[in-house]
DSSP file (Angstrom, degrees, kcal/mol; ACC not computed):
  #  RESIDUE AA STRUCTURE BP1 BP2  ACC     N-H-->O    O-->H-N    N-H-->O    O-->H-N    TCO  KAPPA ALPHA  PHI   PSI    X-CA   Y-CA   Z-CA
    1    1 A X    >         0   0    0      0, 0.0     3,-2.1     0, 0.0    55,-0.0   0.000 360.0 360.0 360.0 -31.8   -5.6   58.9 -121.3
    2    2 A X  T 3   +     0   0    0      1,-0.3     0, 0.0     3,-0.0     0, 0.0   0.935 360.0  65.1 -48.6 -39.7   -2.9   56.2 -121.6
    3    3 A X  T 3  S+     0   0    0      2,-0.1     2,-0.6   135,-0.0    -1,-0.3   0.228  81.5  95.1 -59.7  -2.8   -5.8   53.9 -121.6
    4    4 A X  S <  S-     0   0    0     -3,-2.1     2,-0.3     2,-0.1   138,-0.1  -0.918  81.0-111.1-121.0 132.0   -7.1   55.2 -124.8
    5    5 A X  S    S-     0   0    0     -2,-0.6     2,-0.1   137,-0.2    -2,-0.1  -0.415  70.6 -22.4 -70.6 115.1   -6.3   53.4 -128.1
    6    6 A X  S    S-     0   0    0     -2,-0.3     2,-0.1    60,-0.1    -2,-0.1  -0.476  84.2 -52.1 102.3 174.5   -4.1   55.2 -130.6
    7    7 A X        -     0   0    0     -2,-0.1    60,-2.1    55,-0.0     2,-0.3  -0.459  42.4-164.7-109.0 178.5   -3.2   58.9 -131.3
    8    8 A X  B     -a   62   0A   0     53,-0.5    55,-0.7    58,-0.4     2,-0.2  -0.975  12.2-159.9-169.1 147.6   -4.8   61.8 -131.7
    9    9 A X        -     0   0    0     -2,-0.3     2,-0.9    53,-0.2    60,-0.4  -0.973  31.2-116.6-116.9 144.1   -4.7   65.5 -132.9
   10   10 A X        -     0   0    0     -2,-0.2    60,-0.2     1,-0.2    58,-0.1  -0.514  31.4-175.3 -86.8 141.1   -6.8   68.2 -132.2
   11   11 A X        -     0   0    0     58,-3.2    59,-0.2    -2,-0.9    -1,-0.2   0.882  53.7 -29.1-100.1 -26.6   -8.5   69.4 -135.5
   12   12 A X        -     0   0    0     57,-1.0     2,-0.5    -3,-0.2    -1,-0.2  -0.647  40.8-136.1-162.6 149.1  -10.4   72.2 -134.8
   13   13 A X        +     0   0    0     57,-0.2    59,-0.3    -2,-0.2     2,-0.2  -0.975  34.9 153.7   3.4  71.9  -12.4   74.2 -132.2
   14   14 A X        -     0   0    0     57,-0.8     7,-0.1    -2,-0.5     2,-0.1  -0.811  42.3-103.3-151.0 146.0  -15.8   75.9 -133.3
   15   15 A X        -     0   0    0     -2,-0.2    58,-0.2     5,-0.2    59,-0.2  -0.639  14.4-140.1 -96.9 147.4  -19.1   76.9 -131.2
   16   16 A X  S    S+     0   0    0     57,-0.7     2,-0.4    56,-0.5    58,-0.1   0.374  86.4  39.7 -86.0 -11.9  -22.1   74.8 -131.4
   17   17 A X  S >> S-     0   0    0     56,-0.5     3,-4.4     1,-0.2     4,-2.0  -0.976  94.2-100.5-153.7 136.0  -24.5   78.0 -131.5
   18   18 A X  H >> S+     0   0    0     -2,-0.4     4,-1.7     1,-0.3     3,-1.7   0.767 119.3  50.8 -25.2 -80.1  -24.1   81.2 -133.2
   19   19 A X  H 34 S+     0   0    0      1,-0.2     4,-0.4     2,-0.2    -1,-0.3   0.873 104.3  59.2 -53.2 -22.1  -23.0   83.1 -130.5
   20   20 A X  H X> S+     0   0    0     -3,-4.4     4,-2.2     1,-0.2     3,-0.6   0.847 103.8  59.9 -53.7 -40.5  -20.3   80.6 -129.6
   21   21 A X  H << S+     0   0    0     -4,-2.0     4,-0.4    -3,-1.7    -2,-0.2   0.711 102.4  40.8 -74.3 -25.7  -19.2   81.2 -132.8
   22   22 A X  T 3< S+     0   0    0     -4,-1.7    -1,-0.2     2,-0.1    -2,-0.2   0.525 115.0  54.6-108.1  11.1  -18.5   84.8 -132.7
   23   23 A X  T X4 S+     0   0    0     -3,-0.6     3,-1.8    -4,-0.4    21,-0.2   0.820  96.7  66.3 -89.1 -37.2  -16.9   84.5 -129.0
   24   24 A X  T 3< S+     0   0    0     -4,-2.2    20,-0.8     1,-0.2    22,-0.5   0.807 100.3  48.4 -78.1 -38.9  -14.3   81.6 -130.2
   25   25 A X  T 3  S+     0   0    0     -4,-0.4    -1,-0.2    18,-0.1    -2,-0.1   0.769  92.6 104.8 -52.4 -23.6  -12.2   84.3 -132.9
   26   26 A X    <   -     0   0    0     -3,-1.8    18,-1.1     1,-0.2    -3,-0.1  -0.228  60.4-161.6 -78.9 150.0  -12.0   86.8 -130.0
   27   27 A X  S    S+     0   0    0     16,-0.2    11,-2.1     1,-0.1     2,-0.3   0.468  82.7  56.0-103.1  15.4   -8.6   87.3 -128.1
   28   28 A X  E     -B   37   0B   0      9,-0.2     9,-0.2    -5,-0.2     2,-0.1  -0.990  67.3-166.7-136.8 143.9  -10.6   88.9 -125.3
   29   29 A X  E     -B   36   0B   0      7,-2.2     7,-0.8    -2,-0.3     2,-0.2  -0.485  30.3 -95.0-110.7 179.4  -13.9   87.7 -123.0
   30   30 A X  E     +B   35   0B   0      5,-0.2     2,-0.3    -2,-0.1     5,-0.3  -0.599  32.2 178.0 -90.4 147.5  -16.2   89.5 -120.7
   31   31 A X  E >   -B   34   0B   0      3,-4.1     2,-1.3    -2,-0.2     3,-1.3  -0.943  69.1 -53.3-144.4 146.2  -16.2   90.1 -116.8
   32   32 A X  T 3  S-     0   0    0     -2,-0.3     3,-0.1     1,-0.3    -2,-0.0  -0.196 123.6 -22.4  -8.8  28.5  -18.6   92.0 -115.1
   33   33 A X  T 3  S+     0   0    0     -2,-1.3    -1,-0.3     1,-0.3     2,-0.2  -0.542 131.6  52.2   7.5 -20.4  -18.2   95.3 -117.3
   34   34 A X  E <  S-B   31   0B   0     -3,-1.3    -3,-4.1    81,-0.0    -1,-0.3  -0.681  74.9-131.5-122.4-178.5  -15.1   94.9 -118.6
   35   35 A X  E     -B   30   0B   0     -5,-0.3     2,-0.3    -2,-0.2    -5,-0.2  -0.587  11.6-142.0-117.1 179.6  -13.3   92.1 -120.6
   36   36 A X  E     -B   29   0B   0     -7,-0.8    -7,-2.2    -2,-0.2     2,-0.3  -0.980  24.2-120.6-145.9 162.9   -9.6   90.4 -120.1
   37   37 A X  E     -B   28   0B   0     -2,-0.3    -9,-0.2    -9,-0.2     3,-0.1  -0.621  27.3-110.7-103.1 153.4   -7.6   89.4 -122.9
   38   38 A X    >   -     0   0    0    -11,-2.1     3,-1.9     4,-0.4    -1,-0.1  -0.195  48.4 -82.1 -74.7 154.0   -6.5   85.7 -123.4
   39   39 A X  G >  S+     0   0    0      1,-0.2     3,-2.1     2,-0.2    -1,-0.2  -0.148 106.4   7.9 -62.6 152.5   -2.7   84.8 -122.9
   40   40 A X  G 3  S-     0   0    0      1,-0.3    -1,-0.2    -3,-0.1    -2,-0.1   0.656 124.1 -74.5  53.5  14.2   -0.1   85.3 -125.5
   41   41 A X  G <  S+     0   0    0     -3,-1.9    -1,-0.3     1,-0.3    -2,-0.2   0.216  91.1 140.7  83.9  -8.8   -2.6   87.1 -127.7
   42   42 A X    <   -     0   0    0     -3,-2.1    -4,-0.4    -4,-0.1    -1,-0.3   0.174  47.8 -74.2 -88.9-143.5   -4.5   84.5 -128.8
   43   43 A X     >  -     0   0    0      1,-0.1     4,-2.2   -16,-0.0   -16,-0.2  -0.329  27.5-126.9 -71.0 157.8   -7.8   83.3 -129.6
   44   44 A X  H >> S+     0   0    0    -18,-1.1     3,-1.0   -20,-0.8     4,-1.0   0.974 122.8  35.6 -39.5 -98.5  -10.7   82.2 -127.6
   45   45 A X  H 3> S+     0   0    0    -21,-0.5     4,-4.7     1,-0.3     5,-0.2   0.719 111.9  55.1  42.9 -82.3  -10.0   79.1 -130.0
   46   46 A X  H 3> S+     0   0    0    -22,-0.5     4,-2.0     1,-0.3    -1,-0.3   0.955 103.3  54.5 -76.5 -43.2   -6.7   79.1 -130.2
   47   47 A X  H << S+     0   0    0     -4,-2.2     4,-0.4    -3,-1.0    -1,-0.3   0.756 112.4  47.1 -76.7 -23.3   -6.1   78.9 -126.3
   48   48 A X  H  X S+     0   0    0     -4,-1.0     4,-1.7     2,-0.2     5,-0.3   0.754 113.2  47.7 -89.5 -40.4   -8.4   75.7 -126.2
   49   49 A X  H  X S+     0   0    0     -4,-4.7     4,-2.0     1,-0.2    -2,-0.2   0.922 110.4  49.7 -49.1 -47.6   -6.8   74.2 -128.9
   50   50 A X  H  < S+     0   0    0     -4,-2.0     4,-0.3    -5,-0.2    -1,-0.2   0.655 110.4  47.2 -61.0 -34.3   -3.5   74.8 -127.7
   51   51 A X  H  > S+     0   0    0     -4,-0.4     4,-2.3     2,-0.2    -2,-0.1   0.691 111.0  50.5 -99.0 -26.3   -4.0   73.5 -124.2
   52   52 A X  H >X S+     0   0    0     -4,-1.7     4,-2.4     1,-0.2     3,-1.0   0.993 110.7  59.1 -68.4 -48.5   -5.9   70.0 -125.4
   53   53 A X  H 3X S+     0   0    0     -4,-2.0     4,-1.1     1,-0.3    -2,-0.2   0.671 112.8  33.6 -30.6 -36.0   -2.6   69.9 -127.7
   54   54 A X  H 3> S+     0   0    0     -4,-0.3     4,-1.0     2,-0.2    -1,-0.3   0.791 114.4  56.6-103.5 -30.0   -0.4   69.9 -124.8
   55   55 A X  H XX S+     0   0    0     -4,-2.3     4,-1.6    -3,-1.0     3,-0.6   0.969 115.7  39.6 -80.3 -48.8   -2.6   67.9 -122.6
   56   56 A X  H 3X>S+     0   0    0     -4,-2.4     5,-3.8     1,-0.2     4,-0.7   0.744 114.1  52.9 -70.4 -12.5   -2.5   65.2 -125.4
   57   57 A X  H 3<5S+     0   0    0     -4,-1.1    -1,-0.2    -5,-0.2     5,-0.2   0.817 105.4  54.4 -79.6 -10.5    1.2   65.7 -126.1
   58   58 A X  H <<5S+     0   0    0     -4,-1.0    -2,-0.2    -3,-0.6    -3,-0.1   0.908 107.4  52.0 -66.2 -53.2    2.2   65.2 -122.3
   59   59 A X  H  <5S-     0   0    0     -4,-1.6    -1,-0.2    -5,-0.1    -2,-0.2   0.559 116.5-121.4 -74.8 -17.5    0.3   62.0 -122.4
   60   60 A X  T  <5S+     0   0    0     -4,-0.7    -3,-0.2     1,-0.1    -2,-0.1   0.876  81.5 120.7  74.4  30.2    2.5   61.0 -125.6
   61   61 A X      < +     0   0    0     -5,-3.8   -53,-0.5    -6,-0.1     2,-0.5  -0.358  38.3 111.2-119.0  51.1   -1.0   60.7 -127.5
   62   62 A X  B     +a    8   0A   0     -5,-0.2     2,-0.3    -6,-0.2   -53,-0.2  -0.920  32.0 152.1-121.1 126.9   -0.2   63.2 -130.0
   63   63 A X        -     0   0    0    -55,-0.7    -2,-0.0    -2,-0.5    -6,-0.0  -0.933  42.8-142.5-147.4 141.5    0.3   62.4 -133.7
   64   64 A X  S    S+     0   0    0     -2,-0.3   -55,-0.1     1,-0.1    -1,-0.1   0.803 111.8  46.4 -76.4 -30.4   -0.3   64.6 -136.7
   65   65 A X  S    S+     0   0    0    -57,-0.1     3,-0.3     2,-0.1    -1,-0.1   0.716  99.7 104.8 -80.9 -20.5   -1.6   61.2 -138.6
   66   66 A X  S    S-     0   0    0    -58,-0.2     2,-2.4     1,-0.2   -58,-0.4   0.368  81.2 -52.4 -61.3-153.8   -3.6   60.5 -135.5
   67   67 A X        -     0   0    0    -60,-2.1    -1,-0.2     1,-0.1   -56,-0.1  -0.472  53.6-104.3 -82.0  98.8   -7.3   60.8 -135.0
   68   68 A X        -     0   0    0     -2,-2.4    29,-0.4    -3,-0.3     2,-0.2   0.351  35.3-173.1  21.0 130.2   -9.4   63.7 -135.6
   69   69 A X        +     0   0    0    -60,-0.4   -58,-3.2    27,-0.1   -57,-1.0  -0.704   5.9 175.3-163.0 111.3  -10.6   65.8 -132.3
   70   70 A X  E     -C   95   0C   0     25,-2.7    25,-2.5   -59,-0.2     2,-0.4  -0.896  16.5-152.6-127.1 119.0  -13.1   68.5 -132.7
   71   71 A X  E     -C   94   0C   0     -2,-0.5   -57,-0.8    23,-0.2    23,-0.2  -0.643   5.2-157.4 -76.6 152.8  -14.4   70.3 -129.8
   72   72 A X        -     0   0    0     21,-2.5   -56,-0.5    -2,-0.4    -1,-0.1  -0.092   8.6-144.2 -79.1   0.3  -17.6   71.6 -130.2
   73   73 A X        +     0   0    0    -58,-0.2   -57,-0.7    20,-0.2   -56,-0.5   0.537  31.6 161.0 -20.7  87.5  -18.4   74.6 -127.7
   74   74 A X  S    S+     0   0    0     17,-1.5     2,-0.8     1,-0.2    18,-0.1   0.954  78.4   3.4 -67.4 -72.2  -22.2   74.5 -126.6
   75   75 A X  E     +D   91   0D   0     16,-1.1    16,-0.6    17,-0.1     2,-0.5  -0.801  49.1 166.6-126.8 124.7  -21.1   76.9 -123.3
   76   76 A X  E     +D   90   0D   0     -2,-0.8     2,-0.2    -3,-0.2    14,-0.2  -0.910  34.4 156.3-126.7 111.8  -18.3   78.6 -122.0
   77   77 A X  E     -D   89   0D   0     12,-0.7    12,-0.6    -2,-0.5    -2,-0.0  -0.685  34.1-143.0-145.6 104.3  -19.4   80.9 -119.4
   78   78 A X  E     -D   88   0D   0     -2,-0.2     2,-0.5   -48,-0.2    10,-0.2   0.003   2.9-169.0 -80.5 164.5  -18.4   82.9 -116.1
   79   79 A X  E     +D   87   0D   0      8,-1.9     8,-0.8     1,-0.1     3,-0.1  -0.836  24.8 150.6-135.9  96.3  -20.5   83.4 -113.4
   80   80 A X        +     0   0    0     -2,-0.5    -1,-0.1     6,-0.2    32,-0.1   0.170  43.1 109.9-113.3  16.1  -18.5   86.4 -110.9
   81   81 A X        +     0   0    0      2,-0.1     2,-0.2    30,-0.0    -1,-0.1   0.808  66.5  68.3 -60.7 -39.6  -22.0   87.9 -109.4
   82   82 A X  S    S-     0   0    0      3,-0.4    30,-0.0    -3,-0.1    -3,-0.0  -0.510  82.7-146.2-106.3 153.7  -21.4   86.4 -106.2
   83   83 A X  S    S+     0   0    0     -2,-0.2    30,-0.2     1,-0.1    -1,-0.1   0.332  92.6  44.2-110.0  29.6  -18.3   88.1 -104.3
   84   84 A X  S    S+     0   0    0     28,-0.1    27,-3.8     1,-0.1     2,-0.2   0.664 122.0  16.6-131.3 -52.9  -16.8   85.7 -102.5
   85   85 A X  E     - E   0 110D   0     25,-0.3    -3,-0.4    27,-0.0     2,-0.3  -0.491  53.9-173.6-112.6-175.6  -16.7   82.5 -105.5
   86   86 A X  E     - E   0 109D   0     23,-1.6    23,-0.6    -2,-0.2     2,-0.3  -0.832   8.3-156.8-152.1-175.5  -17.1   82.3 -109.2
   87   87 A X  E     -DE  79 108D   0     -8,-0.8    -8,-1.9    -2,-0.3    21,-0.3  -0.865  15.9-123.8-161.4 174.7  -17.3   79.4 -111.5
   88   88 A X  E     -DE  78 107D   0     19,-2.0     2,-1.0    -2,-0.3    19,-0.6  -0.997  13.9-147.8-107.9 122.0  -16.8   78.6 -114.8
   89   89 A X  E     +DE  77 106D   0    -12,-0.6   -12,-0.7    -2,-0.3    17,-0.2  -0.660  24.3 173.9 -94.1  85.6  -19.5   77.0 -116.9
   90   90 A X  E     +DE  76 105D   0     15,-2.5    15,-1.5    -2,-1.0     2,-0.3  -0.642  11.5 167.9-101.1 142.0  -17.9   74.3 -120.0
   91   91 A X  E     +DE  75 104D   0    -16,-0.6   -17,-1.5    13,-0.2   -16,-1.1  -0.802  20.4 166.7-142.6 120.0  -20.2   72.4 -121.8
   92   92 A X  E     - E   0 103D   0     11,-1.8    11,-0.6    -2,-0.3     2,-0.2  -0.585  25.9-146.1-116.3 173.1  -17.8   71.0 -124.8
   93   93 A X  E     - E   0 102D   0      9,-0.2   -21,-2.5    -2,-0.2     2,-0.4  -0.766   9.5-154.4-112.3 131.1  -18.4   68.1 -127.4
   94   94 A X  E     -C   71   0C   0      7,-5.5     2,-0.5    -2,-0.2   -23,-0.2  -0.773   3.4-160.1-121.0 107.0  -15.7   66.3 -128.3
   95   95 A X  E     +C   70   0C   0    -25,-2.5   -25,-2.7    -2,-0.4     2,-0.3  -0.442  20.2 162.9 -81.5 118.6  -16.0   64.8 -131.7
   96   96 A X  B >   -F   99   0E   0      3,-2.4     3,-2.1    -2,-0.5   -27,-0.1  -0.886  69.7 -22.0-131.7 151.6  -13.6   61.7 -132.2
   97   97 A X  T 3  S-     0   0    0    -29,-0.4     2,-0.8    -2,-0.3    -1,-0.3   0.697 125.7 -47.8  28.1  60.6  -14.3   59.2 -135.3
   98   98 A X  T 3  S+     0   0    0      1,-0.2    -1,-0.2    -3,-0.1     2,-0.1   0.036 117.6 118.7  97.2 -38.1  -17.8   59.9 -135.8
   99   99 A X  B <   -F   96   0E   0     -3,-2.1    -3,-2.4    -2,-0.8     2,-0.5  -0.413  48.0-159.2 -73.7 123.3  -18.3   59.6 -131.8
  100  100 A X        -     0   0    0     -5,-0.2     2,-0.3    -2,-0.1    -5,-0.1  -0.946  11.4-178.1-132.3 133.2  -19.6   62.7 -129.8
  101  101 A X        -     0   0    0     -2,-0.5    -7,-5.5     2,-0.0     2,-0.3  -0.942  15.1-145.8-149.2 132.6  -18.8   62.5 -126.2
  102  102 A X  E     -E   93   0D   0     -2,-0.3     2,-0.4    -9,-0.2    -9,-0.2  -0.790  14.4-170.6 -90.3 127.3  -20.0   65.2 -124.0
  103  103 A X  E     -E   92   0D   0    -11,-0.6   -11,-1.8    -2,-0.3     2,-0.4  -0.930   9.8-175.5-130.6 114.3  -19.0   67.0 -121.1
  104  104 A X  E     +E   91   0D   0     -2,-0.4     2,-0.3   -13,-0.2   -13,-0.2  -0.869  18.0 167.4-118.9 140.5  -20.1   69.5 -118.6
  105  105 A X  E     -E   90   0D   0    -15,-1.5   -15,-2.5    -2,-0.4     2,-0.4  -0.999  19.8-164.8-146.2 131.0  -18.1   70.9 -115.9
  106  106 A X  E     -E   89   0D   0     -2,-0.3     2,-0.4   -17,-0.2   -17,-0.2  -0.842   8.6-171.9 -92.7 158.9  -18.1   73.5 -113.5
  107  107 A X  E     -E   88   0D   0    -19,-0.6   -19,-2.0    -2,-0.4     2,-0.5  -0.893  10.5-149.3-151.6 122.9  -15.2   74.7 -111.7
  108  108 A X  E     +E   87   0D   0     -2,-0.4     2,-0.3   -21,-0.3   -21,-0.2  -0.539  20.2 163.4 -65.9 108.0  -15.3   77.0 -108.9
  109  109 A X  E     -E   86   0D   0    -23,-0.6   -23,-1.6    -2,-0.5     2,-0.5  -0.603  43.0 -81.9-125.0-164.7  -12.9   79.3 -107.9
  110  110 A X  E     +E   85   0D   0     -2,-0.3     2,-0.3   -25,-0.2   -25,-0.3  -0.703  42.9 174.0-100.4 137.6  -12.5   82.6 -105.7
  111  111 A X        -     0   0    0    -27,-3.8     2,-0.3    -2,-0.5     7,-0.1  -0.883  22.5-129.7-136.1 177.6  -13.6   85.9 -107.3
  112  112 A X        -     0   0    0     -2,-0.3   -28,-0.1     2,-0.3     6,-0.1  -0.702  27.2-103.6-126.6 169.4  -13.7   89.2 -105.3
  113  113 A X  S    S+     0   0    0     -2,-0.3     2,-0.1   -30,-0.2    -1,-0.1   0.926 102.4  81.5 -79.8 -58.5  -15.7   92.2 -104.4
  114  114 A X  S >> S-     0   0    0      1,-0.2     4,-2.8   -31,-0.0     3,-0.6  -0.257  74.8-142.6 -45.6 133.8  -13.3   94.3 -107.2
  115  115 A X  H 3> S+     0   0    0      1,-0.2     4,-2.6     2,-0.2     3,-0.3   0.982  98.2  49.2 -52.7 -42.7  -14.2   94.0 -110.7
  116  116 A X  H 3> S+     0   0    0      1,-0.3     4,-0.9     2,-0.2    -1,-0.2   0.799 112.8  42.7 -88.7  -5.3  -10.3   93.9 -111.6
  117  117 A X  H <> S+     0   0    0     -3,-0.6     4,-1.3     2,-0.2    -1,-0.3   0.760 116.0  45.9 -98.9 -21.9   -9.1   91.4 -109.2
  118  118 A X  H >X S+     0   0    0     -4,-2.8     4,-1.4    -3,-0.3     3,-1.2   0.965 112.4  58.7 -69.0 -47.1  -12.2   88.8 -109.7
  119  119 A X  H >X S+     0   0    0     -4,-2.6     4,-3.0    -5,-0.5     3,-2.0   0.918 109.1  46.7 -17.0 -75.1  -11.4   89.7 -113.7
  120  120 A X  H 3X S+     0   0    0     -4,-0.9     4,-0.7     1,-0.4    -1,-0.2   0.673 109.8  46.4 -37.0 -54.7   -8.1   88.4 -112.7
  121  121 A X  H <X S+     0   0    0     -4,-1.3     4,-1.2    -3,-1.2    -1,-0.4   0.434 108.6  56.5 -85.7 -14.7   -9.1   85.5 -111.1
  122  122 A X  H <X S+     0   0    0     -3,-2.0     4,-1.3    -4,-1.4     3,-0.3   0.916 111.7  47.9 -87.7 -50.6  -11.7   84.5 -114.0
  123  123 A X  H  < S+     0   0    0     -4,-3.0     4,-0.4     1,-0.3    -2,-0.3   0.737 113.4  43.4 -62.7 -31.4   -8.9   84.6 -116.1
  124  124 A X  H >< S+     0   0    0     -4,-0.7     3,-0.8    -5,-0.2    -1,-0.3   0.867 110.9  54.2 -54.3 -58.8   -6.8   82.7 -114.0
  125  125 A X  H >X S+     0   0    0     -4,-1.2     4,-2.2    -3,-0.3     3,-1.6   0.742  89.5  81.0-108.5 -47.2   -9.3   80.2 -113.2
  126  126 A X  T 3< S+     0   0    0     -4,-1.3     4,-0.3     1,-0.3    -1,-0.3   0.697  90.4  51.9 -33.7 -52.2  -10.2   79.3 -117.0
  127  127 A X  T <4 S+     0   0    0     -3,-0.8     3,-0.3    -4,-0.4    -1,-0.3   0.770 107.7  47.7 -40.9 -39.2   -7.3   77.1 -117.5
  128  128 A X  T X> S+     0   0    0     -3,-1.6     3,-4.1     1,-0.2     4,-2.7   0.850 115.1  50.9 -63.4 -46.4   -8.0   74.8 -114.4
  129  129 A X  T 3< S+     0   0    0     -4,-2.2     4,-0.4     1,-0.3    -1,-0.2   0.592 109.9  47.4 -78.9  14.4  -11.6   74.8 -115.7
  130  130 A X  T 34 S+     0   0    0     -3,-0.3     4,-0.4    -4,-0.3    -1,-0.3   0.255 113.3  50.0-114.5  -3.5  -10.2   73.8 -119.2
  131  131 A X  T X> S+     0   0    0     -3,-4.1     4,-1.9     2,-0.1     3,-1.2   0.885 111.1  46.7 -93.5 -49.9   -8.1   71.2 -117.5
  132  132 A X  H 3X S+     0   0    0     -4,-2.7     4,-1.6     1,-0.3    -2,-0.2   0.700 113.5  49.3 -57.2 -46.7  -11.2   69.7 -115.4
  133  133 A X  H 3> S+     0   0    0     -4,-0.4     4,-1.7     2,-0.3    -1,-0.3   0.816 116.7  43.2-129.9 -52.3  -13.5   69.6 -118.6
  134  134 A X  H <> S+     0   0    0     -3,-1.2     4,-1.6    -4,-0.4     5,-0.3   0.883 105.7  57.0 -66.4 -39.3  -10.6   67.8 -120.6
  135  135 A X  H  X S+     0   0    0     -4,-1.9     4,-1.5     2,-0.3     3,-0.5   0.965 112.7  53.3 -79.1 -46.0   -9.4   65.2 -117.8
  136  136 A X  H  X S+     0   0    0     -4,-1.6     4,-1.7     1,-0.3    -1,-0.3   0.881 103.1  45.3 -43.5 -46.4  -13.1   64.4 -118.3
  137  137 A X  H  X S+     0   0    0     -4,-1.7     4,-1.9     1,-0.2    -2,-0.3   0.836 114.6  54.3 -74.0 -41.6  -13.3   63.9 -121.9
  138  138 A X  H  X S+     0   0    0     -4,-1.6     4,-0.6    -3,-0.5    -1,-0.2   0.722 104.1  55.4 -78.1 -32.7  -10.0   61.7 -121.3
  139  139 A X  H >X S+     0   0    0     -4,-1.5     3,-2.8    -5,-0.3     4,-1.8   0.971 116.1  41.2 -73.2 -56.4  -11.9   59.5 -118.5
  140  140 A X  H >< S+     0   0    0     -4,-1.7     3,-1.4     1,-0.3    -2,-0.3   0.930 107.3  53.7 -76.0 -46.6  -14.5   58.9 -121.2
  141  141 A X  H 3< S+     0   0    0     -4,-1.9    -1,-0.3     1,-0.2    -2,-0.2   0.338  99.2  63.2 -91.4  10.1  -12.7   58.3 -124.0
  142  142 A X  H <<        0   0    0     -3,-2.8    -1,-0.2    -4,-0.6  -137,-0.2   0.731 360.0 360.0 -73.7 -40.4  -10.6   55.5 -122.3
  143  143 A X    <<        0   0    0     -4,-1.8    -2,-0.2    -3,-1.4    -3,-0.1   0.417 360.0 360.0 -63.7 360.0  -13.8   53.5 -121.9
């Protein structure tokens, strides 16, 4: 990310299809029958916003005058079927000046045979897969 010219803020978060769009207000997601609620009470939204915000303030690319960044959310989806892994399914846009650069990521984790400890671990695991999906969108937007 050093490698990329200029500053940046994120400006907003929004799904790219209607049902993206009614997930991204919600402070809680789905897991095999039941849901778990996002940290610190917020949004779907608000938790993705917040963590590109930190990712870019770390890197000492964050400016309120800087450039426009709106992710897009095509998919965000978990996959716990299986009882031994899980994954997490990202397919972002990130719209910078005009410029749409795309990114799809999986990330794998460990989910379990209980619903409330793979829960657990899908919630866990949603942050690494929101870092993986971002350190991508940084790769590309260096170039």
């Amino acid at each position: 990310l050093k490698k990329a010219k200029g500053s940046f803020k994120v400006a907003e978060v929004k799904g790219g299809k209607p049902e993206m769009e009614k997930r991204l207000p919600s402070k809680a997601l789905s897991c095999r029958l039941t849901t778990f609620n996002m940290p610190a009470d917020m949004t779907v939204s608000g938790f993705m916003k917040a963590g590109l915000t930190d990712e870019f303030d770390a890197a000492r690319k964050l400016s309120e005058g800087g450039h426009g960044v709106t992710v897009v959310v095509n998919n965000l989806a978990s996959d716990t079927a299986s009882f031994d892994k899980g994954s997490w399914d990202l397919d972002l846009d990130y719209v910078v000046s005009n410029k749409t650069i795309n990114v799809k990521t999986k990330t794998v984790f460990e989910s379990a045979y209980m619903a409330e400890t793979a829960c657990r671990n899908t919630a866990n695991a949603l942050s690494n897969a929101l870092e993986e999906n971002f350190t991508e969108f940084f790769k590309k937007l260096a170039r």
